[in-house]
N, C-alpha and C positions, 0 to 999 in steps of 0.2 A: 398594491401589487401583491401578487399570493407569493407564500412558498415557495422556493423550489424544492423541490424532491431530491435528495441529495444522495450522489452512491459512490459507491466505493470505485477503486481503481485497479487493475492489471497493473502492474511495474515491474519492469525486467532490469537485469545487472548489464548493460552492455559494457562492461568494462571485460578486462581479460583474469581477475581477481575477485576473490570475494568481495564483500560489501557488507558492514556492520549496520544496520542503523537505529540506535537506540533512541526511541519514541517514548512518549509522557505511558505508551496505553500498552505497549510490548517492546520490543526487541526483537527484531527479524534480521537472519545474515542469509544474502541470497550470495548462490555463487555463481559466477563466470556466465552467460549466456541465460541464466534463470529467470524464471516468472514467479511472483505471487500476490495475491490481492492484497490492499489493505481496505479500510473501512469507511466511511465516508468522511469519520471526524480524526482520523489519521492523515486523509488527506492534507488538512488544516495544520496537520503538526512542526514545528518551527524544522525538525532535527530530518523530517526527509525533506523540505523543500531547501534545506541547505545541500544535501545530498544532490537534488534533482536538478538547483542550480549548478555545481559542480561537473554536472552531467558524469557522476557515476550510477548513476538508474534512469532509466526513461519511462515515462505512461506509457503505455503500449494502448491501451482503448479503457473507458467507463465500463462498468462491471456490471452485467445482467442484474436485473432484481434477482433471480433465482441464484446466482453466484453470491448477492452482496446478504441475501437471508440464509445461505449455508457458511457465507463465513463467518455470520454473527453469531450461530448456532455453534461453529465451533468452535472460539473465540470463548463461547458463553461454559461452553464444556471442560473450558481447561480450567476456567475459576476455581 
């Protein structure tokens, strides 16, 4: 069986409050009705799928290649 090709994710706060979620690879706080990407291997991370089970963030859709290579890029920028 090949690969899959693996991408990052859209993830919004549908709560009515912010939302912390401190991951192995960042720390991102989205607020109230917010969007933002995470990475393909953030996906995988223990500390948002406990989040995601809680249902304080929702996927919203899989993230373009073109979205998941400018987020790596910036990501890679803040090193």
């Amino acid at each position: 069986m090949a690969d899959r090709e693996r991408r990052g994710m859209l993830i919004k706060n549908t709560g009515t409050e912010s939302v912390t979620v401190v991951m192995d690879t960042r720390t991102i706080d989205i607020g109230a009705g917010e969007e933002t990407f995470i990475t393909p291997e953030e996906v995988r991370d223990d500390a948002l799928r406990e989040a995601l089970q809680v249902r304080t963030i929702s996927i919203v859709r899989p993230a373009t290649k073109q979205e998941d290579l400018t987020l790596r890029e910036q990501l890679g920028a803040e090193e």
